[in-house]
N, C-alpha and C positions, 0 to 999 in steps of 0.2 A: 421149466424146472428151475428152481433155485438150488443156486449152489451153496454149500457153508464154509466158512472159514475158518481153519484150524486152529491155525495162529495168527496172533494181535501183531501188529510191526511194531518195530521199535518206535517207532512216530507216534501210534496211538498210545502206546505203553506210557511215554512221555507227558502227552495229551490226560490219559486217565489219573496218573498220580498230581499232576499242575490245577487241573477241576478241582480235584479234592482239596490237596493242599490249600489254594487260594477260596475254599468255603463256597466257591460255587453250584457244586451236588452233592449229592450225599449218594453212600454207598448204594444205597438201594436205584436210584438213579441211575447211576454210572453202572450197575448189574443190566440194568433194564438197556441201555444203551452198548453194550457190549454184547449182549444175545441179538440187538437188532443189527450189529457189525457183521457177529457171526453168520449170521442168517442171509446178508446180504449180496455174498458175493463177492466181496471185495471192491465193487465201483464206490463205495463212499468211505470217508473218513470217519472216526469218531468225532470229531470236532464238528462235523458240521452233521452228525445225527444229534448232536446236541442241539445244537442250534434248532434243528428242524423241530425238536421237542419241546423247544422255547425253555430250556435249560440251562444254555446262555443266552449273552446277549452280548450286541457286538464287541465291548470292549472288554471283556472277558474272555471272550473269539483273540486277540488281537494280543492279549497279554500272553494267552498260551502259544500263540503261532512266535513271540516273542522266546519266548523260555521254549521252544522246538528250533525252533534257530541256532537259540544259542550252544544247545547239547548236541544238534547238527553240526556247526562248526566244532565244538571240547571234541566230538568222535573224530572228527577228519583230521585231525592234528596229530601230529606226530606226538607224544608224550613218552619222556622218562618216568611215567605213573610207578612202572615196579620198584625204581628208585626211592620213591617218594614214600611205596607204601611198605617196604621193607624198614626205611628210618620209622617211620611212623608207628611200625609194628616194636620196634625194639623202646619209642619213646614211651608208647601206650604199656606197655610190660613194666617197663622200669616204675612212671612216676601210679599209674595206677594200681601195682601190685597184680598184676595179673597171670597169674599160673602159663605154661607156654602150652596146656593142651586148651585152656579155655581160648587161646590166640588161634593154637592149631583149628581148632571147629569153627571160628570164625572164620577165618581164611577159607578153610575149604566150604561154608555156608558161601559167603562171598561167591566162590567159584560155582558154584551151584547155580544161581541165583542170575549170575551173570549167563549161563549156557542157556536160559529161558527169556536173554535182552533185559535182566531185570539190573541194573549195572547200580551197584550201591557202595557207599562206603564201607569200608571198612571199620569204622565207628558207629554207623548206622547197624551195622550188622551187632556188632557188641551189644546196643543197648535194645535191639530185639530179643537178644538170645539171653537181655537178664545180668550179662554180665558185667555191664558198666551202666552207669547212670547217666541224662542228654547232658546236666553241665560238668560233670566231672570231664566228658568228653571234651564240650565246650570249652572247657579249663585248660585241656591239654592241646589244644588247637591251638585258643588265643597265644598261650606261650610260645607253641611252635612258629605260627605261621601271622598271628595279629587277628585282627577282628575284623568280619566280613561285614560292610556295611552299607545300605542302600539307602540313595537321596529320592525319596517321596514323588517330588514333582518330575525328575527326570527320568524316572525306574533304572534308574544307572547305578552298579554295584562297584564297590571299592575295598580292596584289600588294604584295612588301616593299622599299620605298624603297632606293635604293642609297647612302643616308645613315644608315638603322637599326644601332644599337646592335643587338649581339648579343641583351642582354636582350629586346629588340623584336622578339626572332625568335619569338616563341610564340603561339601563339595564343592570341585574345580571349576565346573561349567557355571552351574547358578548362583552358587555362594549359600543352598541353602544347609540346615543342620542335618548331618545324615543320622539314620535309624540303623538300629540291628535289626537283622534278618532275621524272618521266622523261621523258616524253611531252608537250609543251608544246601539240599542238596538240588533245587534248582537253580542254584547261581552259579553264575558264569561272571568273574571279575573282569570289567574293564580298563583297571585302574590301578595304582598302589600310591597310597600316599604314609608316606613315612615319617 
């Protein structure tokens, strides 16, 4: 008798959106791999029913169990996030002109969203729901917090002050030029160069 699975963990949850994001399946795919999760039991992971479907391949295996790590350690840490996204809620209002019910229904989306492991920003939430645009977000970030930025060859992310001299755009370890990130909500800074 096979058993089904109700719900996804937060590991695959992580797993399914990093596939995506990084262009390795496509939706239909990742449907297809997610009924084979359900159906199975629970003994195997998503990541490795991909694999087994030759969907990935191992270093696409390796960058997601990287970016599962990484949202493994951001969970277990202790965070002042409410802190963080209280300022954030009042910066977002202020410079983007944002009514306080269109904030209210994000917040509570948010909370929604989160009660199903679906754990997202709160500016992610905005420009699903229409009500902000990704660089106006962008825009309100950078100012806030600098710009999140990833060195290529060593997949190492950096939080680069919004005061950084161009030369200060490289990274520590290799020296090479860092890039901006596509995908902001699986990273995990290692780093701050100011």
């Amino acid at each position: 008798m096979i058993m089904s699975r109700n719900t996804v963990s937060p590991e695959d949850h992580v797993c399914a959106r990093a596939a995506v994001a990084l262009g390795v399946v496509s939706y239909p795919q990742l449907r297809e791999c997610l009924q084979a999760l359900k159906c199975g039991g629970g003994e195997r992971t998503l990541a490795a029913i991909m694999l087994e479907r030759g969907y990935l391949d191992e270093a696409a295996a390796g960058a997601i169990a990287r970016i599962q790590r990484r949202r493994k350690d951001k969970r277990a840490k202790p965070a002042s996030r409410g802190d963080e996204e209280r300022m954030l809620r009042k910066i977002l209002g202020t410079q983007l002109r944002l009514t306080p019910a269109a904030l209210e229904d994000a917040v509570l989306e948010k909370q929604r969203l989160a009660r199903k492991h679906l754990d997202m920003h709160l500016g992610e939430v905005l420009i699903t729901q229409g009500a902000a645009d990704a660089e106006a977000i962008r825009d309100v970030l950078r100012g806030h917090r600098g710009e999140i930025m990833r060195c290529p060859p060593c997949d190492a992310h950096f939080q680069v002050g919004s005061g950084a001299a161009e030369k200060g755009r490289r990274c520590p370890r290799c020296g090479e030029e860092l890039a901006p990130v596509r995908f902001l909500r699986l990273v995990e800074v290692e780093g701050k160069i100011e």
